[in-house]
C-alpha positions as CSV (number, residue, x, y, z in Angstrom):
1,X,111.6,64.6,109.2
2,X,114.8,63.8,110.9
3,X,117.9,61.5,109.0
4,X,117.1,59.5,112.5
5,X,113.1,59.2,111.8
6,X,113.8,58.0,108.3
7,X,116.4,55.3,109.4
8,X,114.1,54.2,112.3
9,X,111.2,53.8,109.6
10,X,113.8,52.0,107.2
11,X,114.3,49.7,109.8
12,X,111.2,48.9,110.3
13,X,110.1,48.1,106.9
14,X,113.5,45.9,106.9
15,X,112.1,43.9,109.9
16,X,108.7,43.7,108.7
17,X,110.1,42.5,105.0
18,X,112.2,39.6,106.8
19,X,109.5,38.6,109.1
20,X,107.3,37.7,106.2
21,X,110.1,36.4,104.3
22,X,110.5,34.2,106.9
23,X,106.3,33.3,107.0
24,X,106.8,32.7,103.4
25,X,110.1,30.2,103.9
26,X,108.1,28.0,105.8
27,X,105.4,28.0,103.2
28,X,107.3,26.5,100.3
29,X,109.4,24.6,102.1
30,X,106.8,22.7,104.3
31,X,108.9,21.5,107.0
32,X,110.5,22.8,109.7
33,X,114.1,24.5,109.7
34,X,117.0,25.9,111.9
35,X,118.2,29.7,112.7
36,X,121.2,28.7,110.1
37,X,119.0,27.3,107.4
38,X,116.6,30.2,107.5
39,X,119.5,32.8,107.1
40,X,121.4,31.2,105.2
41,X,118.8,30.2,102.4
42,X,117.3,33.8,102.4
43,X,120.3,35.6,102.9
44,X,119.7,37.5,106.3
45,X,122.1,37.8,108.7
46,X,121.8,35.2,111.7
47,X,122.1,37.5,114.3
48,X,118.8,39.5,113.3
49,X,117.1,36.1,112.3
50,X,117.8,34.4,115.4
51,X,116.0,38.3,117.2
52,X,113.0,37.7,114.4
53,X,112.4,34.4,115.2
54,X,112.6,34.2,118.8
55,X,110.1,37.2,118.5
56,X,107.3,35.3,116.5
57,X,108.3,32.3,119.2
58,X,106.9,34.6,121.9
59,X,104.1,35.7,119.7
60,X,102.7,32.5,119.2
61,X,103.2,32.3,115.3
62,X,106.2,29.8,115.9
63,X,106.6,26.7,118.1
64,X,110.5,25.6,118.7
65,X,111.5,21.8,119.3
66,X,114.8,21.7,121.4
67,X,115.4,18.6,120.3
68,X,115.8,19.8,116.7
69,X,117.0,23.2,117.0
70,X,113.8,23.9,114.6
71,X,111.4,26.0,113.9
72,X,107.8,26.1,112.0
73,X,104.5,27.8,112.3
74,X,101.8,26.9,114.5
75,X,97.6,26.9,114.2
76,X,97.7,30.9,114.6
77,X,99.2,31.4,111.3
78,X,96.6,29.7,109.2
79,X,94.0,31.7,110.5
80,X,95.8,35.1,109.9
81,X,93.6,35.8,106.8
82,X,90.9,33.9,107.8
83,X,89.4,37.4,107.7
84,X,89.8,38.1,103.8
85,X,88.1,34.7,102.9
86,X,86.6,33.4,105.7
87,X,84.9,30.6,103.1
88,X,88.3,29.1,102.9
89,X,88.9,29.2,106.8
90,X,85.7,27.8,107.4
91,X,86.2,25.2,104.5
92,X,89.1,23.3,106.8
93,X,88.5,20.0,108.4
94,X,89.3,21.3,111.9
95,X,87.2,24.5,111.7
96,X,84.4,22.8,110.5
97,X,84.6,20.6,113.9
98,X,84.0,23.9,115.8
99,X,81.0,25.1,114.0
100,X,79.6,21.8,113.9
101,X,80.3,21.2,117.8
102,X,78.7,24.8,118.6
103,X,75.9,23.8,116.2
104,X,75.3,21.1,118.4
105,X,75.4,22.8,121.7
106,X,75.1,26.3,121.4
107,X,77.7,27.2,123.4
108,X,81.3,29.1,123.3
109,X,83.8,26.6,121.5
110,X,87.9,27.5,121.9
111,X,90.7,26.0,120.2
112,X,94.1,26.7,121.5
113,X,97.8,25.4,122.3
114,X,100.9,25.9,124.4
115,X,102.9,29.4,124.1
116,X,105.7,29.0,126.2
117,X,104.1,28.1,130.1
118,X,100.7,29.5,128.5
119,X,98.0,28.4,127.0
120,X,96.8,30.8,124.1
121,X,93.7,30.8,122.3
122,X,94.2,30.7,118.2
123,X,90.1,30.7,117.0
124,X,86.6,30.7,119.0
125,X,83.2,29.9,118.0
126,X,81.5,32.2,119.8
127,X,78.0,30.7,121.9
128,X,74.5,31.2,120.7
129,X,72.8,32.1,124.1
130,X,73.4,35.8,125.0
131,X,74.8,34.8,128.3
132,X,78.3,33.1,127.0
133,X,82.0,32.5,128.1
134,X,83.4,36.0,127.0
135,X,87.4,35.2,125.7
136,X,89.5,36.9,122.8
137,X,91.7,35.0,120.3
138,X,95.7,35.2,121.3
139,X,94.8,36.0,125.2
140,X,97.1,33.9,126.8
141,X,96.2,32.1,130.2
142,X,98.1,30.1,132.6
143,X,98.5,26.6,131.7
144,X,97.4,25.0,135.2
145,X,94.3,27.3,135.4
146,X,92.7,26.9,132.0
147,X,91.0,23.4,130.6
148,X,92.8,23.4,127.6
149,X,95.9,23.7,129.3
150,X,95.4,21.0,131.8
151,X,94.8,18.4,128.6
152,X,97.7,19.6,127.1
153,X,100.1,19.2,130.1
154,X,98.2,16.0,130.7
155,X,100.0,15.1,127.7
156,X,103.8,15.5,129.1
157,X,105.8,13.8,131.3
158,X,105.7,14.6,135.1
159,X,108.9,16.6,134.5
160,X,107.8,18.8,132.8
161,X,104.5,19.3,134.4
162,X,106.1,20.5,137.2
163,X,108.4,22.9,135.6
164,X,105.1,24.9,134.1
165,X,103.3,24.5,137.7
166,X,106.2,26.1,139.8
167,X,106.6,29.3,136.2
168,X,102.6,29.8,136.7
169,X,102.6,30.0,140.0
170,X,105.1,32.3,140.5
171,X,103.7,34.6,137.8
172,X,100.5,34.5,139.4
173,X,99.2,37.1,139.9
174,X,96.1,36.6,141.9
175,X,96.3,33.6,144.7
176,X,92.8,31.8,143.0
177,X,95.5,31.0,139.6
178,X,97.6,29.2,141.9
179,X,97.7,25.4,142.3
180,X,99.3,22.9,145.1
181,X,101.6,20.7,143.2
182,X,100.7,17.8,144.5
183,X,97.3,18.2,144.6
184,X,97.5,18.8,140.4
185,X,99.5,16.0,139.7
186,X,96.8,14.0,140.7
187,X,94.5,16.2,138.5
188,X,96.7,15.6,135.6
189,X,96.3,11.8,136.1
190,X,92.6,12.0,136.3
191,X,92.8,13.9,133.0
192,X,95.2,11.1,131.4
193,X,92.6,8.0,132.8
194,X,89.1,10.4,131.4
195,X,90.5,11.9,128.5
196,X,89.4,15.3,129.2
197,X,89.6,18.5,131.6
198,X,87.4,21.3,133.1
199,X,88.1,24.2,134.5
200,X,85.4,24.4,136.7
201,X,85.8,28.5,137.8
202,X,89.6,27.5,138.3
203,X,90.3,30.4,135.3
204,X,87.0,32.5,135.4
205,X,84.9,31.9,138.3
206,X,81.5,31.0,137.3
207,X,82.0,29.6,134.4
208,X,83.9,26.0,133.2
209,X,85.2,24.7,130.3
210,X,85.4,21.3,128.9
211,X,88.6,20.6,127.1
212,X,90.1,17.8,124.7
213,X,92.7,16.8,122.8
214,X,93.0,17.4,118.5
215,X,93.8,14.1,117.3
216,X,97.6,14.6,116.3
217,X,98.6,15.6,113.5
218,X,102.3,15.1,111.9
219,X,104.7,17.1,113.2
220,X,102.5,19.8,114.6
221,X,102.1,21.5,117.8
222,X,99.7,20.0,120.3
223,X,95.8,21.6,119.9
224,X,92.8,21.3,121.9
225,X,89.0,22.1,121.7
226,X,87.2,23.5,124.4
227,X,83.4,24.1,125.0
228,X,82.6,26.6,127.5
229,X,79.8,28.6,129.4
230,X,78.1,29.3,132.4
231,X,79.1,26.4,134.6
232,X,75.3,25.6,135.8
233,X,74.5,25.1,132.0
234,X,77.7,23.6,131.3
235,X,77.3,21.0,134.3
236,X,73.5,20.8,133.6
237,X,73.9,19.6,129.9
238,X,77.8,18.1,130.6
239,X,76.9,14.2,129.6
240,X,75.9,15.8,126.2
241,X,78.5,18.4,125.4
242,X,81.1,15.3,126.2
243,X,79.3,13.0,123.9
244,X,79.4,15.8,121.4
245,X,82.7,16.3,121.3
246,X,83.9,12.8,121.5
247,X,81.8,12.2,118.3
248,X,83.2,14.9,116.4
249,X,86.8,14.3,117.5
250,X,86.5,11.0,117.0
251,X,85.4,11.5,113.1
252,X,88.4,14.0,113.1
């Protein structure tokens, strides 16, 4: 092996090293913190900790407050070893929602929240009928397409609404993912005034998703439960699944 392969896997190990000294930062401190508290308390330069962090950022593992200039984890970290002992995964008051909600209707349940302009999904509860939503924890989908992105926009100001409208559209893809402005500001009020969203074939055509808010909690990012399917059973049985929801949410 080359001097070059050995320092390449060197720095490597480094980065991997920080990165979960920086996972385990946030875990004894419990609170969020700043590019200069982070390096400074474990020692690490701030020009690599500011490269790690914006890294996890993009990932998902971190959400950022501008207002703050902090960072802390988000949902997707908890469930990293969820894996290892799922008992203790499953043993959480939020996950517990989820089984209990697919109990209850059999179908596809999705938590997720905002990465950058996109909505990401964190954990599913996959469907009991062998015809179900098909989606894969971390895919990341446009905010204005998917139903747990709608509720979560619906929860910002106009502003800002528009800002991830005009970025979704113009990364777009395919035409069907792109909305008229106008048209989904008036969406995101009918989502404020309801208290929910769908997405109605909007993401995946022929299937729809019924999406609400998590009930806050402290100085967290923003989550939201979906229950998905086949949008004939989904519309067919809709009445219920919102009833279902709103119960467990509710007792959340």
């Amino acid at each position: 092996m080359t001097s070059k392969g050995k320092a390449g896997q060197r720095s490597a190990v480094k980065s991997a090293e920080r990165t979960l000294a920086i996972l385990e930062y946030f875990r004894e401190k419990k609170r969020g913190a700043t590019v200069g508290e982070i390096a400074g308390d474990l020692g690490l330069p701030q020009s690599s900790t500011t490269m790690l962090l914006q890294s996890l950022l993009d990932l998902g593992y971190l959400d950022y407050t501008p207002q703050t200039r902090k960072f802390q984890p988000t949902f997707r970290v908890a469930v990293l070893g969820s894996w290892i002992q799922q008992s203790m995964f499953k043993s959480g008051p939020l996950t517990d929602i989820m089984e209990s909600i697919g109990t209850s209707t059999g179908e596809t349940v999705l938590l997720g929240l905002q990465n950058g302009p996109s909505l990401q999904y964190v954990h599913i509860v996959p469907a009991m009928y062998p015809i179900q939503l098909a989606a894969q924890v971390g895919i990341l989908r446009p905010m204005t397409c998917a139903a747990l992105g709608r509720v979560l926009l619906a929860r910002k100001p106009n502003d800002e609404v528009r800002a991830i409208v005009r970025r979704n559209n113009a990364d777009a893809e395919a035409s069907a993912h792109r909305v008229h402005e106008r048209e989904f500001m008036a969406e995101i009020e009918i989502i404020r005034s309801q208290g929910f969203a769908e997405s109605r074939g909007k993401m995946i055509p022929g299937a729809n998703v019924i999406g609400m808010i998590v009930p806050d909690q402290p100085n967290r990012a923003p989550l939201a439960i979906g229950v998905g399917g086949p949008m004939a059973r989904i519309e067919e049985r809709r009445e219920e699944i919102l009833r279902v929801m709103r119960y467990h949410l509710r007792m959340r």
